[in-house]
C-alpha positions in Angstrom: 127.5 199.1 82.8 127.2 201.3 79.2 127.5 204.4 81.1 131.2 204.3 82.4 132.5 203.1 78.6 130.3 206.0 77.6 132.1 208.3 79.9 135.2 206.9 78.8 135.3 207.1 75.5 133.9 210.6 75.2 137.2 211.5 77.4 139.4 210.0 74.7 137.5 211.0 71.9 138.1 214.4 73.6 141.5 214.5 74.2 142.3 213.2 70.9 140.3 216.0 69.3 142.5 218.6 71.2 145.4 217.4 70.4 144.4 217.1 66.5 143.0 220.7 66.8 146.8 221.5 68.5 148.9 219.6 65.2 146.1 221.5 63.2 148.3 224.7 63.3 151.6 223.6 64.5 152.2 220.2 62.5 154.3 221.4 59.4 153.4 220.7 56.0 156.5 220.3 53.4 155.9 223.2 50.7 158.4 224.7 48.1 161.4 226.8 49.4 164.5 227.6 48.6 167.1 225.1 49.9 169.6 226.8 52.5 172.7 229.0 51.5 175.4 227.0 51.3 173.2 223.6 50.4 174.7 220.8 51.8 175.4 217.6 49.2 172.3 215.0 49.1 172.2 211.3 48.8 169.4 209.9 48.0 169.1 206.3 49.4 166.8 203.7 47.8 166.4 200.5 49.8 164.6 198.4 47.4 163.5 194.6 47.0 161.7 193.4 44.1 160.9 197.0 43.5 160.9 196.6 40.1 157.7 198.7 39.1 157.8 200.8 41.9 161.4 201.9 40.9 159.8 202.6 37.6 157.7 205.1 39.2 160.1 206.6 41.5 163.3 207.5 39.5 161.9 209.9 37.0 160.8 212.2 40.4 164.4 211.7 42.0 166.0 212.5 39.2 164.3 216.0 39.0 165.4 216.7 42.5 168.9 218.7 43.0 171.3 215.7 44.6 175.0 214.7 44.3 173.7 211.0 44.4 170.6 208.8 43.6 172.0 205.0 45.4 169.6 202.0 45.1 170.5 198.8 47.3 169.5 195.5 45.5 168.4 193.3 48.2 168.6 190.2 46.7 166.0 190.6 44.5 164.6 188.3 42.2 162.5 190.5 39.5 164.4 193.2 37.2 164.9 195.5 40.0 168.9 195.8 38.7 167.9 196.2 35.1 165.6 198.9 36.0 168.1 200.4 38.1 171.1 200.3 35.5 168.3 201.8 32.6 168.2 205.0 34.3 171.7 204.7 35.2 172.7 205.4 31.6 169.9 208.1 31.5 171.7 210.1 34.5 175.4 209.2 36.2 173.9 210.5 39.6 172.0 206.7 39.5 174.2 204.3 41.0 172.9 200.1 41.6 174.6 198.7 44.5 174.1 194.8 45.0 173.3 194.0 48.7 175.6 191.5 50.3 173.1 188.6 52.1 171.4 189.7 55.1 173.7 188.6 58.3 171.8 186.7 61.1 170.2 188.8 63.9 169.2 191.8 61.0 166.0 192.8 59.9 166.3 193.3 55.9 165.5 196.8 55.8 167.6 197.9 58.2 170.5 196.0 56.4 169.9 197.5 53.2 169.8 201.3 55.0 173.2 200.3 56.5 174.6 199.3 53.6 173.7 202.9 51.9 174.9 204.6 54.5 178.5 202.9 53.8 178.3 203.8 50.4 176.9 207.7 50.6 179.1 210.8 50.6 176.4 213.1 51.0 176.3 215.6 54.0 172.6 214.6 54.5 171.5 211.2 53.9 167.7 210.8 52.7 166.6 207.6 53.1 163.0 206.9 50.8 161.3 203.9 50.2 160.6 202.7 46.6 156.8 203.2 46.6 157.3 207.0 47.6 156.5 209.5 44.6 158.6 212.6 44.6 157.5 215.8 43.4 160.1 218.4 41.7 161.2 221.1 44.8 161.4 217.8 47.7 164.6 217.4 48.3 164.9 221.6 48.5 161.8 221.4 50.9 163.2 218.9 52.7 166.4 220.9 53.1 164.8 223.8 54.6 162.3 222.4 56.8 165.4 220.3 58.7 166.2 224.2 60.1 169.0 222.5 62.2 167.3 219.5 63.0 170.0 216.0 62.6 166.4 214.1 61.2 163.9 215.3 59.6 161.1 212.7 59.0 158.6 213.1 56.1 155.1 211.3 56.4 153.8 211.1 52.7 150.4 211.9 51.5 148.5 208.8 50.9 147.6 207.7 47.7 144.4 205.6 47.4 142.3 203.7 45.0 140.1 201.0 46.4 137.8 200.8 49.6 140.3 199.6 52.0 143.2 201.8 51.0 140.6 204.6 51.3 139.2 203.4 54.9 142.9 201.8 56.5 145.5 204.2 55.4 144.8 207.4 56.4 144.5 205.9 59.9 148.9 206.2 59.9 148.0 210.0 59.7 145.4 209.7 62.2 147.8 208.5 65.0 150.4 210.3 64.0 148.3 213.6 64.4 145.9 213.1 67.2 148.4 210.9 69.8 151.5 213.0 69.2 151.3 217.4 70.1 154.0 218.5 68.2 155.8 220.5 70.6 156.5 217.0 72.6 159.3 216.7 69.6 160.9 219.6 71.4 161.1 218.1 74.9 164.4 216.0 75.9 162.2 212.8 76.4 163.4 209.9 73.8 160.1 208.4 74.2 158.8 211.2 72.3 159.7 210.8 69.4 158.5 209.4 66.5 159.3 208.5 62.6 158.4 207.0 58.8 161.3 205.2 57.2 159.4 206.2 54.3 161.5 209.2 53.9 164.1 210.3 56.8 166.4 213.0 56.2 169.8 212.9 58.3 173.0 215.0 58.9 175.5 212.8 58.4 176.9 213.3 62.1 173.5 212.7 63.4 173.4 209.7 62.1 176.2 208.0 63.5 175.4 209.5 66.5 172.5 207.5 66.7 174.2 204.7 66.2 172.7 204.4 62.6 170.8 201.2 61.1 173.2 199.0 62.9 172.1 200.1 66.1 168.4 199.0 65.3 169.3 196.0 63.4 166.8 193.6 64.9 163.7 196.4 65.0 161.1 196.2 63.1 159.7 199.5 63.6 163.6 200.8 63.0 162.6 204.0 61.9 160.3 204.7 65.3 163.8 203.2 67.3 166.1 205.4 65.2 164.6 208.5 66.1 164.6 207.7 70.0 168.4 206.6 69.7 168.7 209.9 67.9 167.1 212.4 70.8 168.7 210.5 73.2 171.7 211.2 71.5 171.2 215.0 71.4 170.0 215.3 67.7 167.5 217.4 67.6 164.2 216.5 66.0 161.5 217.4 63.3 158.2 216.3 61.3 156.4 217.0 58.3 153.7 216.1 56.4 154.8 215.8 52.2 151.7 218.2 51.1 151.8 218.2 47.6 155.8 217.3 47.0 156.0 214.0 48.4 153.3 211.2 48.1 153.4 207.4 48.8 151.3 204.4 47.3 151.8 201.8 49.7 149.7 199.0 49.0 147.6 198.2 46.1 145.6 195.4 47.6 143.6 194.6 50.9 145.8 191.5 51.1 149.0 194.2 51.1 147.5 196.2 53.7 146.8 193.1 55.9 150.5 191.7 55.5 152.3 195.3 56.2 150.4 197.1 58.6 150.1 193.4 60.4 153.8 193.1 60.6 153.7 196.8 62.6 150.4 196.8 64.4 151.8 194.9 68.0 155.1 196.9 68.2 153.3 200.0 68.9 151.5 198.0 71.6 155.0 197.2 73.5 154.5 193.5 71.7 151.5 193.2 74.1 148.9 191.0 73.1 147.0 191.9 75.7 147.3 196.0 74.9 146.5 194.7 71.4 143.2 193.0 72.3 142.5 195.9 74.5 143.4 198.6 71.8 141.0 196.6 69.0 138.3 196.4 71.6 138.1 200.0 72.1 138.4 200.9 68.7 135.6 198.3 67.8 133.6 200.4 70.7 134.2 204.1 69.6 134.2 204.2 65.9 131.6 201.1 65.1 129.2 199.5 67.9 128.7 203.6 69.0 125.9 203.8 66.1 123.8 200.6 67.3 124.6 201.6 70.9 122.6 204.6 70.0 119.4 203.2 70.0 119.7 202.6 73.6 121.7 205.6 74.6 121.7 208.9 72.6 125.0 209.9 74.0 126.6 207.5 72.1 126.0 209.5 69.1 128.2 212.1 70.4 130.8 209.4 70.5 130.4 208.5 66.9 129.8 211.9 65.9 133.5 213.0 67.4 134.9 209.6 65.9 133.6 211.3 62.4 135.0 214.9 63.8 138.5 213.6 64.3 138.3 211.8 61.0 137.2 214.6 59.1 140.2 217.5 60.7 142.6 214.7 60.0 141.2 215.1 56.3 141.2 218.8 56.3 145.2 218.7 57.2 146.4 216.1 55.2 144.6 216.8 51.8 141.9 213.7 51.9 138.3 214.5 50.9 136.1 215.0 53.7 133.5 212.5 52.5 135.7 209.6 53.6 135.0 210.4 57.1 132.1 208.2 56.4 134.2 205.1 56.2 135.3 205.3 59.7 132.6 202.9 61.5 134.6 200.4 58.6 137.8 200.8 60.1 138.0 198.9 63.1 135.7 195.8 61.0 138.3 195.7 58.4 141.4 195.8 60.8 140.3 192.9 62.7 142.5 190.6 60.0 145.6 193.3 60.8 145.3 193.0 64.5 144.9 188.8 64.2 148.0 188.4 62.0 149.9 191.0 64.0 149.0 189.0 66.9 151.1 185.8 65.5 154.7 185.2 66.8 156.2 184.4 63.0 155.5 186.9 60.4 157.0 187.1 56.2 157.9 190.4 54.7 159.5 191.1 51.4 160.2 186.8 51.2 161.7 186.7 54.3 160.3 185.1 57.6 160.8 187.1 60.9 160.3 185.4 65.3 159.4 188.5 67.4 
């Protein structure tokens, strides 16, 4: 019964390990250039509630970055997001708080705030960042020249980590992103392949209306992932990139975080199947953690766990992680079981706000 799962997962393992080796050369990674000749204007586009200390962290880095505009969305917050806000606003007149009107029914909050920017920006490209991302100077001009023509450039952050479970969950984003997606797919006319981090998306102005903007993934949770389709089938052309050294992002600071955001996330990239969920944690669960004890029985599944530590480790190597945390893989799929329960749930909260699927 073992032997067809063994089969099985060495084929994935596999395939997964040529498509990392593929994004090993052709996934770009943000580094400093020159902006383009004539540089379009930049807003920079803050969506942020109770962002307080995060903003803290964040302004000083957009403020060294060559914009027209720095625009933070208040969304209803309850904590000093505003006074933070207005502080650096006397530092630099480029800062600009905008309080958020209350979220209409039918909208998802983020995607309300990001609409409401939108409005409000005159920039010829719109950059849209979250408040926990940590900009380096030289982004924005990176950012500039890696969109080569693209209408949305979308930036996926290094990961900053501190404690065990940021160290074993997090660079798991990365980990899809480079071993389900060959990055010449971006190229090819299909919507479907596509993808995105609201984290920090760069847009033409044009292209972003032509996608419909925010408003046309009001209800989305993953609105960044639905964004980019609507964009390619719209004609605007896509593009990646990993934020090297420039751009860096701190997302959660607890295991209890991690649990609550990536649970939010976890079933709309199985088509809000519970089923494909179930089946996706199962296999997982096989390939990364019962390989090792399967081993007793069966040495082949120690090439299974040894390519689950491969694919770990090249992920590492491209993104910037150390390669000892390849070891924490057989952890993963153990400490995602309260992510893939909670994701499982028809209600979820975010940000104060409770959410039906």
């Amino acid at each position: 019964m073992l032997e067809p799962l063994l089969c099985a997962a060495l084929a994935w393992l596999g395939l997964k390990l040529w498509v990392l080796g593929l994004n090993a050369f052709l996934f770009p990674v943000l580094r400093p250039k020159r902006p383009p000749e004539p540089t379009p204007t930049v807003s920079l586009l803050v969506p942020a509630r109770n962002e307080a200390e995060n903003l803290a962290q964040l302004l000083p880095g957009l403020l060294q970055q060559q914009v027209q505009e720095i625009l933070v969305l208040d969304d209803q917050s309850t904590d000093a997001t505003a006074e933070v806000v207005r502080a650096f606003g006397r530092l630099d007149a480029r800062v600009r708080l905008i309080p958020g009107q209350p979220k209409p029914e039918g909208w998802v909050g983020k995607a309300w705030a990001c609409h409401q920017l939108a409005l409000a920006a005159r920039g010829e490209v719109l950059i849209f960042t979250d408040a926990d991302v940590r900009w380096c100077e030289g982004g924005v001009a990176a950012v500039l020249a890696q969109m080569e023509g693209a209408g949305l450039l979308s930036v996926y952050p290094r990961q900053l980590t501190q404690t065990l479970p940021e160290r074993v969950l997090l660079p798991l984003i990365d980990a899809v992103l480079l071993s389900y997606l060959p990055y010449p797919l971006l190229r090819t006319p299909f919507p479907s392949a596509a993808a995105a981090n609201g984290q920090v998306m760069a847009f033409r102005r044009g292209a972003y209306w032509a996608a419909g903007g925010h408003q046309g993934v009001r209800g989305e949770v993953l609105e960044d992932v639905w964004l980019a389709r609507r964009a390619k089938a719209a004609g605007v052309r896509l593009a990646l990139a990993l934020g090297g050294r420039l751009i860096a992002v701190r997302m959660y600071r607890s295991y209890a975080e991690i649990i609550e955001g990536l649970g939010k996330n976890l079933i709309e990239f199985h088509a809000r199947s519970r089923l494909l969920l179930l089946l996706s944690y199962l296999a997982h669960l096989l390939v990364y953690t019962l390989c090792w004890p399967l081993a007793l029985w069966d040495a082949g599944w120690l090439w299974v766990g040894g390519m689950g530590l491969l694919e770990r480790a090249l992920v590492g190597l491209k993104t910037g992680r150390p390669l000892w945390e390849c070891l924490l893989v057989p952890l993963a799929p153990l400490l995602s079981t309260p992510i893939y329960l909670r994701s499982a749930r028809r209600r979820y909260t975010w940000k104060g706000r409770e959410y039906v699927r």
